[in-house]
C-alpha positions in Angstrom: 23.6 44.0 -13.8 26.0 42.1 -11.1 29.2 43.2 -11.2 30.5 40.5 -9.9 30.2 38.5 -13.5 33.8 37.3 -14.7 34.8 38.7 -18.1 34.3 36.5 -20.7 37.8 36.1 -22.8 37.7 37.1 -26.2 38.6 34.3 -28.6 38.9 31.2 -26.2 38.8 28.2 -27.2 35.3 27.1 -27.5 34.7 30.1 -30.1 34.7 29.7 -33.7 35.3 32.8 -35.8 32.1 32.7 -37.7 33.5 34.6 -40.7 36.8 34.9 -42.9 39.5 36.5 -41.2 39.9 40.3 -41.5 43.2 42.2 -43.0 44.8 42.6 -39.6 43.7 39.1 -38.6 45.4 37.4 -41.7 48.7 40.1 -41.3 49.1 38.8 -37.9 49.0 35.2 -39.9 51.4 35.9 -42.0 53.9 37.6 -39.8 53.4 34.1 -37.7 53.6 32.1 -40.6 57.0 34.2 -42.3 58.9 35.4 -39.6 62.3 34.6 -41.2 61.1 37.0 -43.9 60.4 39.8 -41.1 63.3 39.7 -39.4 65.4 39.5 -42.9 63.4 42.7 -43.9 63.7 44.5 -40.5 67.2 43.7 -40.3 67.8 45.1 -43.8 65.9 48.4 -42.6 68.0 48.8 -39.5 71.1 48.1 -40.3 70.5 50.4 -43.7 69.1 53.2 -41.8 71.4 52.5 -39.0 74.5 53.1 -41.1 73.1 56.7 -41.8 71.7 57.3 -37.9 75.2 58.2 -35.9 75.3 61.4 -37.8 71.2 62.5 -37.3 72.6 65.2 -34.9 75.2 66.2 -37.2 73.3 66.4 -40.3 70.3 67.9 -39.3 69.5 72.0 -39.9 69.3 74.0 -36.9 68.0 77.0 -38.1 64.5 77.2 -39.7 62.7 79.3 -36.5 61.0 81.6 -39.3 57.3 82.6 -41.0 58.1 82.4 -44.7 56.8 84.8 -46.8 56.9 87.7 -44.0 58.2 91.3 -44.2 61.0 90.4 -41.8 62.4 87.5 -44.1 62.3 89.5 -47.1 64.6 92.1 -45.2 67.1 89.5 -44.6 67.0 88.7 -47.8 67.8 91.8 -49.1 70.2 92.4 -46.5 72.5 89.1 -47.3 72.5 89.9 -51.1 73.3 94.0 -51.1 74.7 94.5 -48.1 77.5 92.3 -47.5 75.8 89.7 -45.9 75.0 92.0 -43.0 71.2 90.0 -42.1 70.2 88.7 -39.3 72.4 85.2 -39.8 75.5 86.8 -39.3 77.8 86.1 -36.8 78.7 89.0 -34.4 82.2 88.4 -32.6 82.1 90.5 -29.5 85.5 92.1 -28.6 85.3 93.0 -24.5 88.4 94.3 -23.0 89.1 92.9 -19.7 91.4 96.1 -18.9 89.9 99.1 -20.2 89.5 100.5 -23.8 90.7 98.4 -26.6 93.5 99.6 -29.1 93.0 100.0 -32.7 96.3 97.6 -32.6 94.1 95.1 -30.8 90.9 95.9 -32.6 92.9 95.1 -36.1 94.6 91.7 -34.8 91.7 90.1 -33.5 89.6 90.9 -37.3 92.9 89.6 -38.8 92.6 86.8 -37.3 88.8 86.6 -37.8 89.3 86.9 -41.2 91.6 84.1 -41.3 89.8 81.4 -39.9 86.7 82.6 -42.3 88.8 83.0 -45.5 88.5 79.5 -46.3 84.4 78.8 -45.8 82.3 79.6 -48.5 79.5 80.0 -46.4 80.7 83.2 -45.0 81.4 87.1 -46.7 84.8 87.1 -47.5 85.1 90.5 -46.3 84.7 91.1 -42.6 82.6 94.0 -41.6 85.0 95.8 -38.9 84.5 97.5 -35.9 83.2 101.1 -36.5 82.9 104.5 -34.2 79.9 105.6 -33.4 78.5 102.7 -34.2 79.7 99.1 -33.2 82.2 100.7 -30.6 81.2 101.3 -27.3 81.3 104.6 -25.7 83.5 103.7 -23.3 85.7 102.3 -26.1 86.1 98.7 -23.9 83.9 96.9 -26.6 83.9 96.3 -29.9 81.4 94.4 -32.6 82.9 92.7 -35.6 80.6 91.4 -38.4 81.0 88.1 -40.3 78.4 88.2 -43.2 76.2 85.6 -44.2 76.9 83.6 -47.6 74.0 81.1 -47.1 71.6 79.8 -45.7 70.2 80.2 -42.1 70.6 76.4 -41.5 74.6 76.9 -42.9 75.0 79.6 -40.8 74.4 77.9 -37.7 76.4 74.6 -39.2 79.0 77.6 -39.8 79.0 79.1 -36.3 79.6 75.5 -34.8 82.7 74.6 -37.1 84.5 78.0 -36.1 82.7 78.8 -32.9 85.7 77.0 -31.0 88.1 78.5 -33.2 87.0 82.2 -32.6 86.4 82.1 -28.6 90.1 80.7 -28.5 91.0 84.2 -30.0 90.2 85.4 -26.7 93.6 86.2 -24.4 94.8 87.5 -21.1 93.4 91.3 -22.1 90.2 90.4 -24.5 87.4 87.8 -24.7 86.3 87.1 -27.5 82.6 85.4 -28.2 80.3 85.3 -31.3 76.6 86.1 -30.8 74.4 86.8 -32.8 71.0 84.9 -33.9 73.4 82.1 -35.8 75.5 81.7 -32.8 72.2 81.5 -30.5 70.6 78.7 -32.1 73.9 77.0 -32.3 74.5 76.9 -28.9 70.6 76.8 -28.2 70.6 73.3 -30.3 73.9 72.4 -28.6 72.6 72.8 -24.9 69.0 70.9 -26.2 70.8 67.7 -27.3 72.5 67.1 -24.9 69.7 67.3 -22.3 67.8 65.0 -24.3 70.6 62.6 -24.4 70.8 62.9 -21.2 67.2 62.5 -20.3 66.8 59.4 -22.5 69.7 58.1 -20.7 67.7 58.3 -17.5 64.4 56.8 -19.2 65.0 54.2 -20.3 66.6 51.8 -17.2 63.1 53.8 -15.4 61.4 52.3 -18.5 62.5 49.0 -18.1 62.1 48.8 -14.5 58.1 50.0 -14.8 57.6 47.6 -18.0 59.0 44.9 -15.6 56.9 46.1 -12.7 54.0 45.6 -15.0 54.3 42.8 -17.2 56.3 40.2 -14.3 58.4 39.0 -17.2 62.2 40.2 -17.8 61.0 38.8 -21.9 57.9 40.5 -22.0 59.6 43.8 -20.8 62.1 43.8 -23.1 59.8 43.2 -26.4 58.7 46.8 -26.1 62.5 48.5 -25.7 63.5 46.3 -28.8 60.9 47.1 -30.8 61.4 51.2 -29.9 64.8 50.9 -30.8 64.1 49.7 -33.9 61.8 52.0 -35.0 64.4 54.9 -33.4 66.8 53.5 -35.3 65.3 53.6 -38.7 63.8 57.0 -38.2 66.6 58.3 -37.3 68.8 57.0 -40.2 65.4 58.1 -42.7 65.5 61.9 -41.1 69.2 61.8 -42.5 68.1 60.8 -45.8 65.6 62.8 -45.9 67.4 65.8 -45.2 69.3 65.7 -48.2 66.1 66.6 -50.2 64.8 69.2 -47.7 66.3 70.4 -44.5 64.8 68.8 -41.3 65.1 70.7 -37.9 67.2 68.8 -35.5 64.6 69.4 -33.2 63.1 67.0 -35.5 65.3 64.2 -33.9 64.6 65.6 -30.5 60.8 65.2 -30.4 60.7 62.0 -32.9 63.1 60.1 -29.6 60.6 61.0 -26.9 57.8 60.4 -28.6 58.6 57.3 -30.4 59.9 56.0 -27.0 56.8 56.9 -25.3 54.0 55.7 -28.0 55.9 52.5 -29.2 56.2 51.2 -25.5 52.7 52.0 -25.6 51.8 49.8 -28.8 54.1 47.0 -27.1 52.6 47.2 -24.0 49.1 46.5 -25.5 49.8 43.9 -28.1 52.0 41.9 -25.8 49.3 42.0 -23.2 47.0 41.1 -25.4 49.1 37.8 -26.9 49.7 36.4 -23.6 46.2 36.3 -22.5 45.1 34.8 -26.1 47.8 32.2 -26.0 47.2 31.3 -22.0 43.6 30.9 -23.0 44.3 28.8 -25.8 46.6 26.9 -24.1 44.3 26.3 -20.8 42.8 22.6 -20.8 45.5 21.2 -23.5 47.8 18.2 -22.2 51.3 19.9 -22.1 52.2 18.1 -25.3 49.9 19.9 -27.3 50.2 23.1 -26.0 52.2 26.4 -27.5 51.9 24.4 -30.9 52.0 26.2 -34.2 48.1 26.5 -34.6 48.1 28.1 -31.4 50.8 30.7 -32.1 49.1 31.5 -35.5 45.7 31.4 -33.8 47.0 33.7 -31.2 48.8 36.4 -33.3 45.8 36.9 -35.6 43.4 37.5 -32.6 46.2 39.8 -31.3 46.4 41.8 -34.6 42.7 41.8 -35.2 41.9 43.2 -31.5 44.9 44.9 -30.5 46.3 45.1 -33.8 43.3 47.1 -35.1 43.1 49.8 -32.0 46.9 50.3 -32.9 46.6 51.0 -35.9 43.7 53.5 -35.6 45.2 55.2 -32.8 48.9 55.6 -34.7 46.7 57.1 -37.8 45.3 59.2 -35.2 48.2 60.4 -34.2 49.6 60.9 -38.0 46.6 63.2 -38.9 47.1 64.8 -35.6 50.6 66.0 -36.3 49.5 66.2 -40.2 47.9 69.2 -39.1 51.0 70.9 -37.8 52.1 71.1 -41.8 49.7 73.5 -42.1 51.9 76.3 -40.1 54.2 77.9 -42.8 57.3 77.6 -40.5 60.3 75.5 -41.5 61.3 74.1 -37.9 57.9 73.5 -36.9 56.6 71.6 -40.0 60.2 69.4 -39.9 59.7 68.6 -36.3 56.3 67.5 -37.1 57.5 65.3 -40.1 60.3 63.9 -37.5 57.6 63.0 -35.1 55.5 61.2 -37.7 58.4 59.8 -39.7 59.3 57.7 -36.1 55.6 57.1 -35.7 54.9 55.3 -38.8 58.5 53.1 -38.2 57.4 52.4 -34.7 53.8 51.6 -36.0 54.7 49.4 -39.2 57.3 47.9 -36.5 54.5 47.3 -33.7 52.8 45.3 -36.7 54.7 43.1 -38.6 58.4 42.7 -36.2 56.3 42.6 -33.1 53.7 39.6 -34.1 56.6 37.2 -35.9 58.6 38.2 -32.8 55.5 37.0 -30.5 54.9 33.8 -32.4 58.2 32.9 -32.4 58.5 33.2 -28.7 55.0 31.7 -27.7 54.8 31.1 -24.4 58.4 31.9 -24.0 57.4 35.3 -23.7 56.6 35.1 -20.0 60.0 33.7 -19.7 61.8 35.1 -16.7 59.0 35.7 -14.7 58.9 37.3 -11.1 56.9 35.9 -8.1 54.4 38.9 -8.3 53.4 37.9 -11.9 49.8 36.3 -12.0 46.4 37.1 -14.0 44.4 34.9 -16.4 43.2 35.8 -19.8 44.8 39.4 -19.0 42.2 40.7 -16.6 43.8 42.7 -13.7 41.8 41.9 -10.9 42.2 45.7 -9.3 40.6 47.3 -12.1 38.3 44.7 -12.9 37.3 45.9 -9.2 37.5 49.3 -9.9 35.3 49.5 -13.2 32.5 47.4 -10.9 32.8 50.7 -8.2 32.6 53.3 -11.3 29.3 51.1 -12.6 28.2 51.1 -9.0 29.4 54.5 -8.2 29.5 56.8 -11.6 28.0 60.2 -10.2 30.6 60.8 -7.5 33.5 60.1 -9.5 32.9 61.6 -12.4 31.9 65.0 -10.9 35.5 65.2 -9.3 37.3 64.1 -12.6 35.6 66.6 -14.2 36.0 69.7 -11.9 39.7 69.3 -10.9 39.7 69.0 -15.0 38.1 72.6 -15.2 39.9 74.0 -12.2 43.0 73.4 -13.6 41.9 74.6 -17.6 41.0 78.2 -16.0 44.1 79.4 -15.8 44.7 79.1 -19.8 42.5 82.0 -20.4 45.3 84.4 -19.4 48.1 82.4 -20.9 50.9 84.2 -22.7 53.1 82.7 -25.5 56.7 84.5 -27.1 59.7 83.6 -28.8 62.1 82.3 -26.3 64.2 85.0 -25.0 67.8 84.6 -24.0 67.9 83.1 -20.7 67.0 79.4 -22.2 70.5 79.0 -23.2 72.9 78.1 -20.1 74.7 81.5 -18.6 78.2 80.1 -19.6 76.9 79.4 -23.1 79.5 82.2 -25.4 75.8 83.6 -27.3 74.5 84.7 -24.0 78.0 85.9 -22.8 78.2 87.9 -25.5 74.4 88.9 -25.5 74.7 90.4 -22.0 77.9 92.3 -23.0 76.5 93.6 -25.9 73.4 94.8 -23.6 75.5 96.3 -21.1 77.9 98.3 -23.2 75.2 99.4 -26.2 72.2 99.6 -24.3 69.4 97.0 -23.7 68.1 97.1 -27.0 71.3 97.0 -28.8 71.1 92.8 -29.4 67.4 93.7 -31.0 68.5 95.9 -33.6 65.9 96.8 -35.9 66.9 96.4 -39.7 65.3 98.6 -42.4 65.6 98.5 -45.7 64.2 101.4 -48.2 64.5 103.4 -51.5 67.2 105.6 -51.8 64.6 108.8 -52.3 62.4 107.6 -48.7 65.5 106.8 -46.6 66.3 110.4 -45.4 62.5 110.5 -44.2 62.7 107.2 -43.0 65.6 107.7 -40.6 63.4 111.0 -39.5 60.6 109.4 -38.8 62.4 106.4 -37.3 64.4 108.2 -34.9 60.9 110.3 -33.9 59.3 106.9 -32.3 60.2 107.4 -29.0 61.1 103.4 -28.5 64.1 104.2 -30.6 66.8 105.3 -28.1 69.7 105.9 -31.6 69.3 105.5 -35.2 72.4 104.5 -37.1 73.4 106.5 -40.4 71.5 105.0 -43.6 73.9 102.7 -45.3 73.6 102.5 -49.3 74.1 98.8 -50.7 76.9 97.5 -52.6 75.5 97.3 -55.6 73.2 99.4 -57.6 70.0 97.9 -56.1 69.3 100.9 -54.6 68.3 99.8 -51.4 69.5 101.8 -48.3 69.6 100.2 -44.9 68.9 102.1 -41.8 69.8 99.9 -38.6 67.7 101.2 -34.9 68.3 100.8 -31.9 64.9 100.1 -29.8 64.7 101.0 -26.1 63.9 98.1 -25.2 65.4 94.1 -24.2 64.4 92.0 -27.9 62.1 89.6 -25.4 59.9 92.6 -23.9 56.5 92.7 -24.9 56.7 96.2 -25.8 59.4 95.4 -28.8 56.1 94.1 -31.0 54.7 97.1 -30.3 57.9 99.1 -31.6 58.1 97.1 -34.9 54.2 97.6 -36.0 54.2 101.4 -35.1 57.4 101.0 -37.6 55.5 99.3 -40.3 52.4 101.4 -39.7 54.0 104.9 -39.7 57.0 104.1 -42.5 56.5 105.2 -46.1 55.4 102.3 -47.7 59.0 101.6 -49.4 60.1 101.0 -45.9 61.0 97.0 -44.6 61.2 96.2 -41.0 63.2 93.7 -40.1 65.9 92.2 -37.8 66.3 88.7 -36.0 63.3 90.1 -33.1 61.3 91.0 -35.9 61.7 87.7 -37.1 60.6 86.1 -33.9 57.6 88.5 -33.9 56.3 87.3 -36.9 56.8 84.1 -36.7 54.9 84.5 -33.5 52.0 86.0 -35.2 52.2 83.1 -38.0 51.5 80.5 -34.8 49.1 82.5 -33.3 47.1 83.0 -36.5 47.2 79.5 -36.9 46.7 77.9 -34.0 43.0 78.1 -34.1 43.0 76.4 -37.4 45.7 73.6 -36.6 43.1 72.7 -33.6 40.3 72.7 -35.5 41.3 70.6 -37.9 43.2 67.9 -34.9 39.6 68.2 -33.2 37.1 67.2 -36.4 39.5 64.8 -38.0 39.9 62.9 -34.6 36.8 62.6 -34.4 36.2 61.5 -37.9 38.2 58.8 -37.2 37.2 57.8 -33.9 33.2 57.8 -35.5 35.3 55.8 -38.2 36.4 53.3 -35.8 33.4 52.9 -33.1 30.9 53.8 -35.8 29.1 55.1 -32.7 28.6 59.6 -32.9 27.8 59.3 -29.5 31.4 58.0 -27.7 33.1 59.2 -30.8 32.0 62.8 -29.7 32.3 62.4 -26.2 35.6 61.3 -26.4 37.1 64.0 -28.5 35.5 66.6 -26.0 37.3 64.6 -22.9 40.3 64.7 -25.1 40.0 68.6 -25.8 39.3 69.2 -21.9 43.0 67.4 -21.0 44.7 69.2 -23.0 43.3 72.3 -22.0 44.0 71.1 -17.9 48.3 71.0 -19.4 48.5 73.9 -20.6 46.5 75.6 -17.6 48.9 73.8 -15.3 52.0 75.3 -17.9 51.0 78.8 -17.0 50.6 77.9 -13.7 54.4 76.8 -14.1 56.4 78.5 -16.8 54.3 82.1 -17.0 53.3 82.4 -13.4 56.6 80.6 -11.9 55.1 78.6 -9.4 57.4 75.2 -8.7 60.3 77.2 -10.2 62.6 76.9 -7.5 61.8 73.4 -7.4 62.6 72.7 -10.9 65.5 75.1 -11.3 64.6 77.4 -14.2 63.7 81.4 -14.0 60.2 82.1 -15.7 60.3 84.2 -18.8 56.3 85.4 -17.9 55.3 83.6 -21.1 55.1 79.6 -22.6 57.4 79.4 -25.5 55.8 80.5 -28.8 55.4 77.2 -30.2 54.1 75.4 -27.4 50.1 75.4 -28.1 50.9 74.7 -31.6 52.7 71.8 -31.4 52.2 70.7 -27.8 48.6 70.7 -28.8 48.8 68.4 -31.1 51.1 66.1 -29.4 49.1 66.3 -26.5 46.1 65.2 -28.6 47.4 62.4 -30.0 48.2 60.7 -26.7 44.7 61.7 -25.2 42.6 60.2 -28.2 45.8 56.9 -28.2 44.6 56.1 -25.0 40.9 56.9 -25.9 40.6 54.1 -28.5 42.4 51.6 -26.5 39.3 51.9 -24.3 36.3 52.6 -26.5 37.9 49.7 -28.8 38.2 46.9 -25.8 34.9 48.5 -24.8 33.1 48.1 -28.5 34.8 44.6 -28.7 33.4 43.5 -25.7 29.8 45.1 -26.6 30.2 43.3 -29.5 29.9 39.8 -27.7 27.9 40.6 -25.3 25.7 43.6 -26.1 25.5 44.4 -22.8 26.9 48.3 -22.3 27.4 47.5 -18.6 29.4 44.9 -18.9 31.2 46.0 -21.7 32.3 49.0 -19.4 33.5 46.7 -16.5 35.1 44.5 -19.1 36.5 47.4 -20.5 38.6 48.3 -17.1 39.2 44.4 -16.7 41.3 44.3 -20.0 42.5 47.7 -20.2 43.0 49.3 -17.0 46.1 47.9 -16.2 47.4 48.5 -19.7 46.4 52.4 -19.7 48.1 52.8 -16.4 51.4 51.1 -17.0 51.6 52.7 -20.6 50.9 56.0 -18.6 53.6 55.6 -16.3 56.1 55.0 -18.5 55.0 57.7 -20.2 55.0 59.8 -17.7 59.0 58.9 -16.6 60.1 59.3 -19.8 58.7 63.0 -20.2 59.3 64.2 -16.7 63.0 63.1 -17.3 63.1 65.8 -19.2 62.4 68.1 -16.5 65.7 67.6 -15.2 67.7 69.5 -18.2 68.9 73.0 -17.6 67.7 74.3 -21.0 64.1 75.6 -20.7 62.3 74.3 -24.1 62.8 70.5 -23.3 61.8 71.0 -19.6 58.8 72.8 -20.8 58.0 70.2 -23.2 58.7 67.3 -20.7 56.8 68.8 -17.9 53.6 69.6 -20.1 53.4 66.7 -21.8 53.9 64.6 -18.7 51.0 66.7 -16.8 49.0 65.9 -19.3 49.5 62.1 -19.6 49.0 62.2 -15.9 45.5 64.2 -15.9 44.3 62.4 -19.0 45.3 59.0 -18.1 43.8 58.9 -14.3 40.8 61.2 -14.4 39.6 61.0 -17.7 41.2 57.3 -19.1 40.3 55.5 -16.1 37.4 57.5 -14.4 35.6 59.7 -16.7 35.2 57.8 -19.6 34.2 54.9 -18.2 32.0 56.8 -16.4 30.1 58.0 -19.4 30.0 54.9 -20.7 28.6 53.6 -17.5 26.0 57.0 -17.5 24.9 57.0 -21.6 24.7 53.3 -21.5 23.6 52.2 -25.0 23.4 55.3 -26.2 26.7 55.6 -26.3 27.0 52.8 -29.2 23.8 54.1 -30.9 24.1 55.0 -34.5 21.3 56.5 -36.5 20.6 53.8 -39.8 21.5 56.1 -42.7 25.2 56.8 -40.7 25.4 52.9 -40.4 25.1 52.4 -43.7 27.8 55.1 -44.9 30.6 54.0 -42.9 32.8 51.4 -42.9 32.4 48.1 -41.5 34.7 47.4 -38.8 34.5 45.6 -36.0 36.7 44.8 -32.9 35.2 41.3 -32.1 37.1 38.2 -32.8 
């Protein structure tokens, strides 16, 4: 077929919908039609949540980095109930002379004075564990370890360490420093360094958001739509993550994700529904004496065909996205599944807002909503002329293209065949953070191993054998005398010292020679055997998390298209984008190259959670830009039943949209690049690679190219599958 034929606008004038509008159809009607009512409601939402959102950071758990139900939480456990809250959440305050050894005078003061500022919090053991010989004294006598124990949870024990962590480094003086450490301390200062880099990031987004919107749209109105609508969603999951931690804890991490990614995906939403109500109301309005035109019936008219074109692909690809990070739930770790229910909780606000605010907001404005415009602003029933060009060169020219989408694709998934994943290790908090100040004192005075101490608790008749056989693994450099608990328990604890730095490789290796060679009485534990096992827990269920993203997307893609073809096409090219990230994050964060450029060290490994949740993140933008396509695509089959022209038509209508929803995208994750702390960059960097890759080689060259190649086929169902599935259709 020519490819010079002009698209065909969807619902102009001279069509008459030849059935009874659809649900989205007559939701975009009523939003028209009751706008006061939406904004009242919206307000109401905002302004309720909002009163709650200034304190998201505040309230918000920062612990949670655990597999529950593993050995190595059951030896905290034990340890925080029988012996004197020495677990893995206690706080360790450092002592480091700054003038040789330290004076049992000095030693005495400083827990005095630790003991004061701790008397008061009932979070914390009222008795401090002090300094001891042989033990939590250096050698050389210029170091000392004091002990607060943990009264409460991991999540209060962080909250804990950040009320007093000013109070107790102001204990240091002229002769001592003084700074806790500790797994408490790290994650306060971890969270601490993270927030404001994101804060910092966003800060930088957003004017780079506005700007590109602008760019794209030629309207200062039309920009703005998008950033209003974000913020509102932001807003409201932000105030409902406060809420909702009152019934559960949520990871503040939580709030971290949930403000890229509702950023990112509800500028995406905007960007498509807005495009799509200014070509439906210039078409409407084309031919009309001025007097008639941008009158009610065409404001209703339009915001119905928005919704139930537009409308529709939004809300399949946010559902996408929702089962996507559903899957997450499945992993049994507290920060991981919170983050995840962050994510969606600003997902379905941006969504619901993308769907009722937007449209009243739209119909209100008319077409007011090109207000503002800039000299460079032209198109007509939203076709961009460049990639109405473009999809004619892909129908002309399919081969060639898609052969180079796809190999740089593979070239750059080969390298996640030898990637590594770990907990982080020490050097993603800033060097002037206290935790790592401390960390490397501790390291240099005790030994390497000495912030990884291993923690095991026995029976009082196994513990002389287990100290034996403990101290006979020769990655255990010292082997602390077994400690009897409190209480009548009778637990014993036995604390080791491993050889090793707690982020080496070879410390999993210590702790399962441990478990494997102890009598079975025996617990291993300790804040690195925590991070080994939940490391294990996201390894084990990765594969399933993935499986599960990769069947229910399609499910609902075949849902959607009611096409097996496309639907299964598309997931694959989704799956093969992800894969092209995270070979391009080992490229980056294991192998180090581009370090230098982007200012971090390489730790030799991804973080631990990365193909967990990155996955699924990643996934839920790949398949968010797949059904904007394949649904412009299958509406335009639908009128003309032409597969050809339903491709070019395709690119016409949503080429321009793709690429400026992936360049804002894009900005706002790569801003993150920029903070010092390693997980943001990492998350930033990989989930702006992969927007990129997906977005130009597979968005706007390889699928269209398959749908160019399979033709029909690609919208064939067999009769029986036709008959099972839902009836929906993208034609209006």
């Amino acid at each position: 077929m020519s490819t010079d034929v002009q698209p065909a606008p969807p619902g102009a004038p001279d069509e008459v919908p030849a059935t009874r509008p659809g649900p989205m159809a007559r939701l975009g009607m009523w939003t028209a039609d009751h706008r006061r009512w939406v904004y009242a409601i919206w307000t109401v939402l905002v302004v309720g949540f909002g009163i709650a959102a200034p304190s998201v950071f505040n309230s918000l758990a920062g612990a949670g980095w655990q597999a529950n139900g593993t050995e190595s939480v059951q030896v905290r456990e034990i340890t925080q109930d029988h012996f004197g809250g020495n677990s893995s959440a206690a706080i360790q305050v450092v002592i480091d002379s700054k003038d040789g050894r330290l004076s049992q005078e000095t030693i005495d003061g400083i827990v005095n004075d630790v003991r004061v500022i701790t008397a008061t919090d009932p979070r914390l053991k009222n008795e401090i564990i002090a300094p001891m010989e042989g033990m939590t004294i250096s050698q050389d006598g210029e170091t000392a370890i004091a002990i607060i124990g943990a009264n409460a949870s991991t999540d209060d024990m962080v909250k804990a360490v950040d009320d007093h962590k000013d109070e107790l480094i102001a204990l240091s003086s002229d002769q001592v420093d003084v700074f806790p450490t500790g797994s408490s301390a790290l994650w306060s200062d971890f969270n601490k360094a993270n927030h404001d880099a994101m804060i910092k990031a966003e800060m930088i987004s957003w004017p780079i958001t506005l700007a590109i919107m602008i760019v794209a749209f030629g309207s200062v109105v039309a920009a703005g739509l998008p950033l209003l609508l974000t913020l509102a969603g932001l807003v409201a999951s932000a105030g409902g993550l406060v809420i909702l931690n009152q019934v559960t804890p949520i990871s503040v991490w939580a709030m971290n994700f949930a403000m890229m990614f509702a950023l990112a995906l509800g500028i995406d939403y905007a960007l498509f529904m807005v495009s799509r109500f200014r070509a439906a109301i210039a078409t409407m309005n084309e031919g009309l004496p001025p007097e008639e035109r941008d009158s009610h019936s065409i404001r209703h008219r339009a915001a119905a065909e928005t919704m139930d074109t537009a409308g529709k692909a939004i809300l399949l690809s946010g559902l996408t996205v929702l089962i996507s990070l559903s899957a997450v739930l499945m992993v049994p770790a507290p920060a991981v599944r919170t983050m995840a229910i962050g994510i969606m909780l600003a997902v379905t606000f941006v969504l619901a807002a993308s769907l009722t605010l937007l449209p009243a907001v739209m119909a209100g404005l008319g077409s007011k909503i090109n207000a503002a415009s800039l000299p460079w602003s032209k198109g007509k029933y939203g076709i961009s002329p460049t990639f109405q060009k473009w999809g004619g060169f892909l129908h002309r020219h399919p081969w060639g293209p898609a052969v180079i989408a796809l190999g740089i694709l593979i070239a750059l998934s080969i390298p996640v065949f030898n990637l590594k994943v770990a907990m982080p290790s020490i050097t993603v908090v800033p060097e002037d953070a206290p935790v790592r100040q401390g960390y490397e004192v501790v390291a240099e005075k005790f030994g390497d191993g000495a912030p990884g101490m291993i923690a095991i608790v026995t029976a009082e008749e196994t513990a002389q054998k287990t100290s034996e056989m403990t101290a006979a693994n020769p990655n255990i450099v010292a082997v602390m005398p077994a400690q009897p608990a409190q209480d009548d328990s009778g637990w014993v604890l036995i604390q080791a010292m491993p050889k090793t730095d707690p982020s080496d490789e070879q410390m999993a290796v210590t702790i399962e020679q441990l478990r494997e060679e102890l009598p079975r009485s025996a617990l291993v534990g300790g804040a690195a055997s925590e991070n080994i096992d939940l490391q294990d827990a996201l390894n084990t269920w990765f594969p399933r998390v993935a499986a599960t993203i990769l069947v229910l997307g399609f499910l609902l893609l075949l849902i959607a298209l009611r096409a097996p073809v496309i639907a299964l096409l598309g997931t694959i090219v989704s799956l093969l984008s992800t894969a092209a990230a995270f070979g391009v994050a080992k490229l980056i964060f294991q192998d180090g190259h581009g370090s230098g450029l982007l200012n971090f060290d390489p730790q030799g490994f991804l973080n631990g959670w990365g193909p967990v949740f990155f996955f699924a993140m990643i996934f839920a933008i790949a398949m968010d830009y797949t059904v904007f396509l394949l649904a412009t695509a299958k509406e335009h089959y639908e009128h003309c039943e032409d597969p050809h022209q339903a491709q070019i038509d395709a690119m016409a209508y949503s080429g321009r949209v793709i690429f400026a929803a992936a360049a804002v995208m894009v900005a706002v994750f790569f801003t993150f690049s920029l903070a010092d702390p390693l997980p943001p960059k990492e998350m930033g960097i990989i989930l702006g690679v992969a927007v990129l890759l997906d977005a130009i080689l597979i968005r706007l060259v390889l699928l269209p190219t398959i749908l160019r190649i399979s033709g029909k086929g690609a919208w064939w169902s067999p009769r029986w599958l036709d008959q099972v599935l839902p009836k929906i259709s993208f034609k209006h």
